[in-house]
C-alpha positions as a printed NumPy array, in Angstrom:
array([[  0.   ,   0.   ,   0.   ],
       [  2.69 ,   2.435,   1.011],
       [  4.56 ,   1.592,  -2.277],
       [  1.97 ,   1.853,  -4.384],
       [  0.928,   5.619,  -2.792],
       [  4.836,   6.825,  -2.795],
       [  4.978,   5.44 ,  -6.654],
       [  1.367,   7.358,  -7.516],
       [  2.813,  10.605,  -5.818],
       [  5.847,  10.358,  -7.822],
       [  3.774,   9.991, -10.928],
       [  2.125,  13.073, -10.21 ],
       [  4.697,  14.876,  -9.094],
       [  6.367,  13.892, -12.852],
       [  3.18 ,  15.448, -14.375],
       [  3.067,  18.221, -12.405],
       [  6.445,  19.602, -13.364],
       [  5.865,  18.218, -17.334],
       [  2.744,  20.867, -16.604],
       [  4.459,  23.415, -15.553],
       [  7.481,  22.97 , -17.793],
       [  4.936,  23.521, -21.155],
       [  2.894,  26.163, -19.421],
       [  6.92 ,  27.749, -19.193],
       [  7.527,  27.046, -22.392],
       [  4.233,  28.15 , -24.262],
       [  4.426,  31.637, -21.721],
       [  8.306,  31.928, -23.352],
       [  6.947,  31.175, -26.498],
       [  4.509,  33.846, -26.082],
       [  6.394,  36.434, -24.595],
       [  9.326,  36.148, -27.644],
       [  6.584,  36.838, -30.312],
       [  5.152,  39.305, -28.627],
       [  8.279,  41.746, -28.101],
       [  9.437,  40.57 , -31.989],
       [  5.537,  42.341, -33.008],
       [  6.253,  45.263, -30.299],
       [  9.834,  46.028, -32.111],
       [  7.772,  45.897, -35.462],
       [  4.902,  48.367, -34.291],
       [  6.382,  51.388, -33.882],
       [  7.683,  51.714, -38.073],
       [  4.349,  50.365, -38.723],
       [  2.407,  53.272, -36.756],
       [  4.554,  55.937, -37.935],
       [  3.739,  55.094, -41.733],
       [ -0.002,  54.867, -40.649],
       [  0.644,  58.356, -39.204],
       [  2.481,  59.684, -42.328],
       [ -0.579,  58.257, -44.638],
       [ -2.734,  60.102, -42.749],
       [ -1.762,  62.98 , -42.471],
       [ -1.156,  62.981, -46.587],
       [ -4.763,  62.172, -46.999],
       [ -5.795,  64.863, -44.037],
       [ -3.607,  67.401, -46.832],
       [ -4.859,  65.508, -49.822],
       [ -8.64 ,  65.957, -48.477],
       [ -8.131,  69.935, -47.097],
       [ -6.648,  70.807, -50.891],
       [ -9.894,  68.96 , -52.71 ],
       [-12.648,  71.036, -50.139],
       [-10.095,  74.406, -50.265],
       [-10.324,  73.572, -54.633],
       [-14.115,  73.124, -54.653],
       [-14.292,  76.598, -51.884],
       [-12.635,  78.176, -54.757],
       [-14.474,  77.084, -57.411],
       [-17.614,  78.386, -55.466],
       [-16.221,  81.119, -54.896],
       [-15.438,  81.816, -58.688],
       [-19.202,  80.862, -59.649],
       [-21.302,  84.074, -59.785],
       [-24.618,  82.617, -58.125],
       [-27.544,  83.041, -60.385],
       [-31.184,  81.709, -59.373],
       [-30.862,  78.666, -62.078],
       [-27.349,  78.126, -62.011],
       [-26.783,  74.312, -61.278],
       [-23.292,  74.605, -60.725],
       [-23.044,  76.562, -57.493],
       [-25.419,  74.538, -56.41 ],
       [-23.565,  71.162, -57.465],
       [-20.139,  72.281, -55.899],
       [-21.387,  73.16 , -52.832],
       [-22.88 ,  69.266, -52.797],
       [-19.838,  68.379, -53.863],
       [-18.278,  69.927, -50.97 ],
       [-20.515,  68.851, -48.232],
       [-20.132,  65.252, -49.756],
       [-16.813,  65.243, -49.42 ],
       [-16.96 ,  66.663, -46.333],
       [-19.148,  63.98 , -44.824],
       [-17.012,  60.965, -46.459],
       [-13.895,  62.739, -44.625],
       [-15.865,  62.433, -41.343],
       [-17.193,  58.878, -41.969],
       [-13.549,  58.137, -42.556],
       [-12.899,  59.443, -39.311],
       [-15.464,  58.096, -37.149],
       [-14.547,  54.553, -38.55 ],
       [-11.225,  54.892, -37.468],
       [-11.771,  55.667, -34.208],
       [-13.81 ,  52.974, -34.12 ],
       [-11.306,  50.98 , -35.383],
       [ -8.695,  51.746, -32.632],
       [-11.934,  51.671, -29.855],
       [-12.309,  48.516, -30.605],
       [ -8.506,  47.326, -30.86 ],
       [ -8.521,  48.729, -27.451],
       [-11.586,  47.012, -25.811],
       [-10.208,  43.532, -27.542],
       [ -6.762,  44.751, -25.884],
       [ -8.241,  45.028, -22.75 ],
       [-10.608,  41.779, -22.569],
       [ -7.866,  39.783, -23.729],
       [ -5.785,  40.879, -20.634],
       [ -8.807,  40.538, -18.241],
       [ -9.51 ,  36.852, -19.398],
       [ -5.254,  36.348, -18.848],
       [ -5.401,  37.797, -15.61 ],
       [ -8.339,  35.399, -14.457],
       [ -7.02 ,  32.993, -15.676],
       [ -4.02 ,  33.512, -13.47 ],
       [ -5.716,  33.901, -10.762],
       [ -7.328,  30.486, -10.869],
       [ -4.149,  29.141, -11.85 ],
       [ -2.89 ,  30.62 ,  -8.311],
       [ -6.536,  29.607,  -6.103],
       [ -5.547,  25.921,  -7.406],
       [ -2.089,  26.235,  -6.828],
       [ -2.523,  27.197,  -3.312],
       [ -5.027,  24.739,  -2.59 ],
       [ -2.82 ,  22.108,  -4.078],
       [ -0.534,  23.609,  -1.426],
       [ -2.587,  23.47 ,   1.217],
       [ -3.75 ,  20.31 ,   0.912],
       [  0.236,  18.626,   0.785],
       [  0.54 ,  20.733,   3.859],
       [ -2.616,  18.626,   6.225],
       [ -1.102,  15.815,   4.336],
       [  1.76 ,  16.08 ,   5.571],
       [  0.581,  17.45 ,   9.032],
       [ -1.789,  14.082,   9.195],
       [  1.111,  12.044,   8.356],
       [  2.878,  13.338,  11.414],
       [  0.31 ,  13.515,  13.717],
       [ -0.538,   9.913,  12.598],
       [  3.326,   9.191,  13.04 ],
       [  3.256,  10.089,  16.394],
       [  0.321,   8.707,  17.241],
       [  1.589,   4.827,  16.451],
       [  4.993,   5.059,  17.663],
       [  6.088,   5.211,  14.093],
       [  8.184,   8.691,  13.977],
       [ 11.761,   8.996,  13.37 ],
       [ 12.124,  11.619,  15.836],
       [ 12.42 ,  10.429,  18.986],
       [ 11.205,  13.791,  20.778],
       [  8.078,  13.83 ,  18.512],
       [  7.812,  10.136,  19.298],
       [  7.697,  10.886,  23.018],
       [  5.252,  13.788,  22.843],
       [  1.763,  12.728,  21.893],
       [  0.336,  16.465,  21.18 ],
       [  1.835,  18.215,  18.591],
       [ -0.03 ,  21.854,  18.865],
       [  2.248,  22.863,  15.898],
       [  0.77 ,  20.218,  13.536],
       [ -2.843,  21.529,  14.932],
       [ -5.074,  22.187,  11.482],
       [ -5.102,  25.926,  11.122],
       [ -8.149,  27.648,   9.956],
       [ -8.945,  27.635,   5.89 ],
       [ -8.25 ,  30.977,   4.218],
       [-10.987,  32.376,   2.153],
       [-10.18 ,  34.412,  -0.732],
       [-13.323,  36.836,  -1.939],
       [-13.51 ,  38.227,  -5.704]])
């Protein structure tokens, strides 16, 4: 019986560290990709930056040409061109601001994804930890029981905790309760 516990404990303490050895190697993993794309982002923004602000140009000389061109137009009550390059403008105007709006929304929602992605790592962390430390408390009353049961038969090693048949150090503590 004793054999067959010490060779199941050893088995699991094998998996246990083949666990945590991937989980080490997949967060390594991980980590090396991510600073290789954070070195590559910066270049990458600053073009995005550049672009824009040659379209931001590109869009103020089309509405400051069509201004002009209104300007230029003597208004007369059945003159179809005023009217069409002041549509013209305001259309252009309003696909500039649609432009705009879905790029904010664009980096709004890189942001929220950003965030939810580090929320659901964090949690999942955190019950990586609650198990961890349960794991660890329970090889700690293990470990307490198999003293105090040492003891108890005469069994122990030690002959002062052989002699002594309370053991208030190896007294179950209270459980620690961890709220979210």
């Amino acid at each position: 019986m004793d054999r067959m516990r010490e060779e199941l404990t050893r088995k699991s303490k094998l998996l246990e560290a083949k666990q945590h050895n991937r989980k080490n190697n997949t967060r390594d993993i991980w980590k090396k990709k991510y600073f290789e794309e954070k070195k590559k982002t910066p270049p990458v923004e600053e073009q995005c930056t550049k672009l824009r602000q040659q379209l931001e140009s590109s869009h103020r000389k089309i509405v400051a040409h069509l201004e002009s061109l209104k300007d230029s137009c003597k208004r007369s009550p059945g003159d179809r061109t005023y009217e069409q390059i002041v549509l013209k403008i305001q259309a252009s105007q309003f696909e500039h601001d649609i432009e705009e709006l879905h790029t904010k929304l664009q980096n709004v929602k890189m942001k929220i994804t950003t965030e939810l992605r580090l929320r659901y790592q964090a949690e999942c962390q955190l019950q990586a930890l609650r198990a961890d430390l349960a794991q660890r408390k329970v090889n700690i009353m293990m470990n307490r029981s198999e003293a105090y049961n040492a003891v108890g038969t005469g069994t122990a090693h030690d002959p002062v905790l052989a002699t002594s048949r309370t053991l208030p150090s190896l007294t179950p503590r209270p459980q620690l309760t961890f709220h979210n």
